[in-house]
C-alpha positions in Angstrom: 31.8 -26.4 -21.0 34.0 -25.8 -24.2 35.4 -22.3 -24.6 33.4 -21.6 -27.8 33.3 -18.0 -28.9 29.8 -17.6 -27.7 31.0 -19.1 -24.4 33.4 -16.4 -23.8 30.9 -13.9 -24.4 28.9 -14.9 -21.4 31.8 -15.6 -19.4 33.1 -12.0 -20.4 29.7 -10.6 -19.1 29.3 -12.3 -16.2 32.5 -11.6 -14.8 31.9 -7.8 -16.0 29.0 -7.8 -14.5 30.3 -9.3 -10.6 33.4 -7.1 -10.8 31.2 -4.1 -11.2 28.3 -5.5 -8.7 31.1 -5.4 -6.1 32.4 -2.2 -7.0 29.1 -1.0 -6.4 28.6 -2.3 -3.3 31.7 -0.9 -2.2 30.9 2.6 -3.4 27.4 3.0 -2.6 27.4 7.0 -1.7 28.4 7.2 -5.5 26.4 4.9 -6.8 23.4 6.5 -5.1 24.0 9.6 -6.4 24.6 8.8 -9.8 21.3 7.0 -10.0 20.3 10.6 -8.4 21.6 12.8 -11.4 20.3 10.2 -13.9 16.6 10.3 -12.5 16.9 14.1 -12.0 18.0 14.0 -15.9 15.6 11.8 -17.6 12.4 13.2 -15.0 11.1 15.7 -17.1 10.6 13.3 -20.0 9.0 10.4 -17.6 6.9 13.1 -17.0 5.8 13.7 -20.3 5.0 10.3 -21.1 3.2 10.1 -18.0 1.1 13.5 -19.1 0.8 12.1 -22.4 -0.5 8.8 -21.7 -3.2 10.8 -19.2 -4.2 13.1 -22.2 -4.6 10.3 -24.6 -7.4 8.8 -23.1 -10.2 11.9 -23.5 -8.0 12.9 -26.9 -8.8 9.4 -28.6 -12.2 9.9 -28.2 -12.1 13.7 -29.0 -10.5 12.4 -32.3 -13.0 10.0 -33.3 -15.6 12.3 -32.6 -14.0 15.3 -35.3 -13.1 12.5 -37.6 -16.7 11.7 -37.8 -17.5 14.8 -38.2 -14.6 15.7 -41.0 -16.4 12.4 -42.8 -12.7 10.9 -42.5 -11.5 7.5 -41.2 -8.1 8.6 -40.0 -6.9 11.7 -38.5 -4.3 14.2 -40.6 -1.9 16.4 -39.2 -4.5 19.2 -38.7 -7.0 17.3 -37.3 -4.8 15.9 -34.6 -3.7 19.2 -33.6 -7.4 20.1 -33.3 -7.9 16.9 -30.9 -4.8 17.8 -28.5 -6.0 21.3 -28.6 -9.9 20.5 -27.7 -8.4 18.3 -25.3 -6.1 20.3 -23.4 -8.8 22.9 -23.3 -11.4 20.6 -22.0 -9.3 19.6 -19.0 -8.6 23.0 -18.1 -12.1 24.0 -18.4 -13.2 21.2 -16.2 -10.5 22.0 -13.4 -11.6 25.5 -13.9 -15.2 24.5 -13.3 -14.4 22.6 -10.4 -11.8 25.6 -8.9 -14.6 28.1 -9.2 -17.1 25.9 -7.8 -14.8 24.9 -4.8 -12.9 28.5 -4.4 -16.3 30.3 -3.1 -17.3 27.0 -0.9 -14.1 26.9 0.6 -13.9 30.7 1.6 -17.8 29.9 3.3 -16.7 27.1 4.5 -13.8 28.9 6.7 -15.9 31.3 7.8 -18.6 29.2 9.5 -16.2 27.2 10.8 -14.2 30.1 12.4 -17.6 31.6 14.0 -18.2 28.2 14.9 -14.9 27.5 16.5 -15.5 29.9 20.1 -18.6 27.6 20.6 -16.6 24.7 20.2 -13.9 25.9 22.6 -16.5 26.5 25.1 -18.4 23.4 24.5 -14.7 21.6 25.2 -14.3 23.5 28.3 -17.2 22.6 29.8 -16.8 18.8 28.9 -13.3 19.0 30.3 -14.3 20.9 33.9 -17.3 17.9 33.8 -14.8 15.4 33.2 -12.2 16.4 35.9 -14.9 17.3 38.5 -15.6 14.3 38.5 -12.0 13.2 38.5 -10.5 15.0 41.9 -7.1 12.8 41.9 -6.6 13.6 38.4 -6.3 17.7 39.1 -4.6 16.9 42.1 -1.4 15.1 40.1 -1.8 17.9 38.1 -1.4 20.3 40.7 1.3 18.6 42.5 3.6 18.9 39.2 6.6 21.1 39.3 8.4 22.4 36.6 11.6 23.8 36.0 10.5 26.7 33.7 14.1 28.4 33.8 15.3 25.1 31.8 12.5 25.0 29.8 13.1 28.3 28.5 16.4 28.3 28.2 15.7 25.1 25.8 13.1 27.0 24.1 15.3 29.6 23.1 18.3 27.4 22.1 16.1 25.4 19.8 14.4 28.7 18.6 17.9 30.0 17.8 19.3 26.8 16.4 16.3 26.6 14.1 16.6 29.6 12.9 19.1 28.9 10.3 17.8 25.6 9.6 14.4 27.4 8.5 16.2 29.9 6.1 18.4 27.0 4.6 14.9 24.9 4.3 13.0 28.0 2.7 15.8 28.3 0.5 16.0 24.4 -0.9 12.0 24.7 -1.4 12.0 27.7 -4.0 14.6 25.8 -5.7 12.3 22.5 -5.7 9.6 24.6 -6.3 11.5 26.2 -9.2 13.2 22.8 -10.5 9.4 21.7 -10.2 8.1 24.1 -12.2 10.6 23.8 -14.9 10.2 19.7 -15.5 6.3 20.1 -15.3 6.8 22.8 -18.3 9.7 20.8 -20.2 7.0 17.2 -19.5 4.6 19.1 -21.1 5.7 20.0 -24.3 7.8 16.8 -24.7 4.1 15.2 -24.0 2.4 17.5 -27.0 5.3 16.1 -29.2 4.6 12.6 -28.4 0.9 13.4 -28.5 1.3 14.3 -32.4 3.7 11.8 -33.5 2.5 8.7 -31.3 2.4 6.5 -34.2 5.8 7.7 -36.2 7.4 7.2 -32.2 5.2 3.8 -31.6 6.6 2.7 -35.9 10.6 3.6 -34.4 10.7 1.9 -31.4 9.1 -1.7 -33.7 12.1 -1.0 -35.9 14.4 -0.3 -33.1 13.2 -3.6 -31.6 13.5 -5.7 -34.4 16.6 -4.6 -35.2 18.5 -5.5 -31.9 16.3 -8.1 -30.7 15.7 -11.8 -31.8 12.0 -11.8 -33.3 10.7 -13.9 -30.6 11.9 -11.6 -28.2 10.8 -8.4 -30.1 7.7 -10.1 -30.2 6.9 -10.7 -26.8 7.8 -7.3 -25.9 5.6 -5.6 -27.4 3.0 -8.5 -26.2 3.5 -7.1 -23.2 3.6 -3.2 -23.8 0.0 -4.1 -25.7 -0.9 -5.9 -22.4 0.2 -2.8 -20.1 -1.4 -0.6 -22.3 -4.7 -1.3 -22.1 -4.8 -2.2 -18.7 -3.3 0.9 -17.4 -6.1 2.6 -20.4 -8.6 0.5 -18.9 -7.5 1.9 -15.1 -7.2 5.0 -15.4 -10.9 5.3 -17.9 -12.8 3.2 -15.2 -11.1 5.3 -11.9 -12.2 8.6 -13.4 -15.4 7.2 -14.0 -15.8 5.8 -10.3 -14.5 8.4 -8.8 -17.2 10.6 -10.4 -20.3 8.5 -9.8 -18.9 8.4 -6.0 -18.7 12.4 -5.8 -22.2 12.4 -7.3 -23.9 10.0 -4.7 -22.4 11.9 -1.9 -23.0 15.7 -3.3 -26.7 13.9 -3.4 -27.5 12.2 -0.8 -25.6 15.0 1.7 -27.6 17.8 -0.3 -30.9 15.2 0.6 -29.8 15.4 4.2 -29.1 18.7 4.3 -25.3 18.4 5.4 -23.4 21.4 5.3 -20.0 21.7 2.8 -21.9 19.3 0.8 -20.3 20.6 -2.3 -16.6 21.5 -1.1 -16.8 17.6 0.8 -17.8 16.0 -2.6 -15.9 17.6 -4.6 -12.7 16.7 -2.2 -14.0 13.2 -2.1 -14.0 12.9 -6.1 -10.6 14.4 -6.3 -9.4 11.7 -3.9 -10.8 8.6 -4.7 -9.0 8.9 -7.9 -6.7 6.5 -5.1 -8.2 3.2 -5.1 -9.5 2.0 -1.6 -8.1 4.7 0.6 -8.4 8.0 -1.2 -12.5 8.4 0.2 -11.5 8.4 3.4 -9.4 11.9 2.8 -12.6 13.8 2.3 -14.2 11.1 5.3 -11.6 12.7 7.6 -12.2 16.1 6.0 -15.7 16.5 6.4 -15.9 14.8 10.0 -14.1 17.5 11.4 -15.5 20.4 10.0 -19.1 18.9 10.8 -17.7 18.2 14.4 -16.9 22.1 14.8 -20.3 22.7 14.4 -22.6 19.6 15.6 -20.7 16.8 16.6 -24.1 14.6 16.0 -24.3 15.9 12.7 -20.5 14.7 12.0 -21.3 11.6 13.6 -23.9 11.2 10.9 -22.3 11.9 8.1 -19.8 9.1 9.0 -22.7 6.7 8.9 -23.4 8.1 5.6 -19.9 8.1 4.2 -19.6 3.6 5.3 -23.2 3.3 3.9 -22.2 4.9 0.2 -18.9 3.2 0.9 -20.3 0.0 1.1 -22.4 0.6 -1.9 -19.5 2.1 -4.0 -17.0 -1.0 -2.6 -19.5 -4.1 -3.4 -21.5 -2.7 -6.5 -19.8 0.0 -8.8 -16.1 -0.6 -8.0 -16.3 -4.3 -9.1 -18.1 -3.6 -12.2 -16.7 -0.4 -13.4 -12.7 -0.6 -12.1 -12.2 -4.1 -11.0 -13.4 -6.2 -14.0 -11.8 -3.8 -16.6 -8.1 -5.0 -15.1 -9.2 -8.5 -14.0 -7.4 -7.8 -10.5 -9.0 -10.0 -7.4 -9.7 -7.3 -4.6 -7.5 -8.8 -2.9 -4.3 -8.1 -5.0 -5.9 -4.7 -5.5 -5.0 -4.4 -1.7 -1.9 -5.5 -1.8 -1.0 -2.5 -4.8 -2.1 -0.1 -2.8 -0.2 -1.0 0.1 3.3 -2.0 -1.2 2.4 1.5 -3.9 2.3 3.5 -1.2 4.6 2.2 1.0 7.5 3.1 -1.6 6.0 5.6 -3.7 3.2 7.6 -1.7 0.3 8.2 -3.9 1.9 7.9 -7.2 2.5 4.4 -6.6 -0.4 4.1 -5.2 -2.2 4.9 -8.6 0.3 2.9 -10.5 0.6 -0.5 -8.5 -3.0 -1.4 -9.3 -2.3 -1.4 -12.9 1.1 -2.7 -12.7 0.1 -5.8 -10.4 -2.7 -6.4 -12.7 -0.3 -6.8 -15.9 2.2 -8.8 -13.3 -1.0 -11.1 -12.8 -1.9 -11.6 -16.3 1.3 -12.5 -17.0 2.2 -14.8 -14.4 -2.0 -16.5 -15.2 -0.7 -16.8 -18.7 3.0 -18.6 -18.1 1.4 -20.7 -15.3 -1.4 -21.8 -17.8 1.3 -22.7 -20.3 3.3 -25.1 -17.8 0.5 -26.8 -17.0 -1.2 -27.2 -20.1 2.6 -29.0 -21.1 3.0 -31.2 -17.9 -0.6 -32.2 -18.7 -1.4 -32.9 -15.4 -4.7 -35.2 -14.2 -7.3 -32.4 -13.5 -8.3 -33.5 -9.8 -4.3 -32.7 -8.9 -5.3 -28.9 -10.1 -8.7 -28.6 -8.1 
């Protein structure tokens, strides 16, 4: 290799780049704490980008609706103002619906199941005197047991007293979590109303920004594949709403048929929910079952036969058309988000993986398309 200038540049980098790979592997305490401080710092704006990109979906359509309206073709300064406002309010509105619909259901809901609960005790007791009677060697064991209750308390009370400060320490880290909390969603929000009203000035910096330190080709492609991410995640997030309100509906319906109690506080749970894709039902499944099996463990019984049946119908007919063909994700990979999504991130990543292994997909389709297409290959190889 000859020691052109560009050469040296590359060997300069690489050598930067091991020397401070091994520095970091020796150091990771400070490493991992500087990644830390960094997330902590930029969190509040992630957040706002991530509120903002929410927002835009109902705003958009908000604005095309007054611009139709104002007889315009594109929205002004005022006008987009008037969309975020309309928008913001409409959101609030809705969760306020939905809070003073669920609120009064959930207060009824406790109630029944605490007059309910002494019946169930009973119920339990006699099942479990049934079950032992006829079990004899089972309450003998138990009978034969001895305990050392001098030790047991005396562990009680040390891990009582040792707790003790641990629980003031803990209550003391979560109201300032609670607080630093507080403080990004607020700082995320307004950072997401600026972006909201400048998106295109923002989207118009960051071309020239591109094109400015990046080859064309490269600048190009880029943005190829923010267009790409885009509309998928767009296309996600549109078609989840919209599944996860036709699956509320058909349950509030068919329980309200059936005369299931908590139809409304279980429906509303279960739209709320299966905002996750796959797994999120099954929250208000869980839900549901055991308030039902308080009451009448036939009736919970039931209503898990309902919940597979509507399941089944939501999995195999509405998911496919209204979620999964909008991302062009095989159910399969759709899986496969959800689990690695929520094995790192929880539920975040479990809303974001499907999205992000669908761009990864279309991606990887596309390159794999291009190889072959140049290696031109006999077509029975490919089959």
């Amino acid at each position: 290799m000859e020691l052109t200038r560009e050469n040296m540049k590359k060997l300069a980098l690489l050598l930067g780049g091991a020397i401070l790979l091994l520095w970091g592997l020796n150091h990771l305490e400070v490493v991992r704490s500087f990644l830390g401080w960094g997330l902590a710092l930029i969190f509040p704006f992630i957040l706002g980008l991530c509120i903002a990109f929410v927002l835009n979906v109902p705003m958009q359509a908000v604005e095309r609706g007054l611009c139709r309206l104002a007889k315009r073709k594109k929205a002004g300064k005022l006008l987009r103002v008037l969309s975020l406002v309309v928008t913001v309010l409409l959101v609030l509105a809705a969760l306020g619906i939905v809070l003073f619909l669920v609120i009064p259901e959930l207060g009824r809901t406790f109630d029944t199941v605490r007059a309910a609960f002494p019946g169930f005790l009973a119920r339990t007791q006699q099942w479990s005197e049934k079950t032992l009677a006829r079990f004899p060697e089972v309450v003998e064991y138990v009978q034969n047991l001895s305990f050392d209750w001098k030790s047991i308390f005396q562990s009680t009370f040390t891990f009582l007293q040792s707790g003790l400060g641990d629980m003031v320490g803990s209550t003391v880290s979560a109201i300032g979590s609670v607080f630093s909390g507080v403080t990004s969603a607020v700082l995320g929000f307004i950072f997401a109303v600026y972006v909201l009203l400048q998106k295109e000035t923002l989207a118009r910096q960051v071309k020239r920004g591109l094109y400015a330190f990046l080859k064309e080709r490269r600048a190009d492609r880029f943005l190829e594949v923010c267009s790409l991410a885009y509309k998928t995640f767009f296309k996600f997030i549109t078609g989840q709403c919209v599944e996860a309100l036709i699956l509320g509906l058909m349950f509030f319906v068919s329980m309200s048929l059936f005369r299931f109690p908590y139809a409304l506080m279980v429906s509303a749970l279960i739209t709320v929910t299966a905002l996750i894709p796959i797994f999120g039902a099954f929250i208000g499944l869980a839900v549901g079952a055991l308030l039902m099996l308080v009451g009448n463990p036939v009736q919970a019984l039931w209503f898990v036969i309902l919940f597979l049946v509507l399941q089944q119908i939501e999995g195999n007919l509405i998911y496919p058309k209204v979620v999964g063909s909008s991302i062009g994700l095989p159910g399969i990979w759709v899986l496969t988000a959800v689990t690695v999504g929520g094995s790192a991130f929880g539920v975040v990543g479990m809303l974001v993986m499907v999205p992000a292994f669908s761009v990864l997909y279309t991606l990887l389709k596309q390159e794999t398309s291009k190889r072959l297409s140049e290696k031109k290959l006999p077509a029975q190889k490919l089959l």
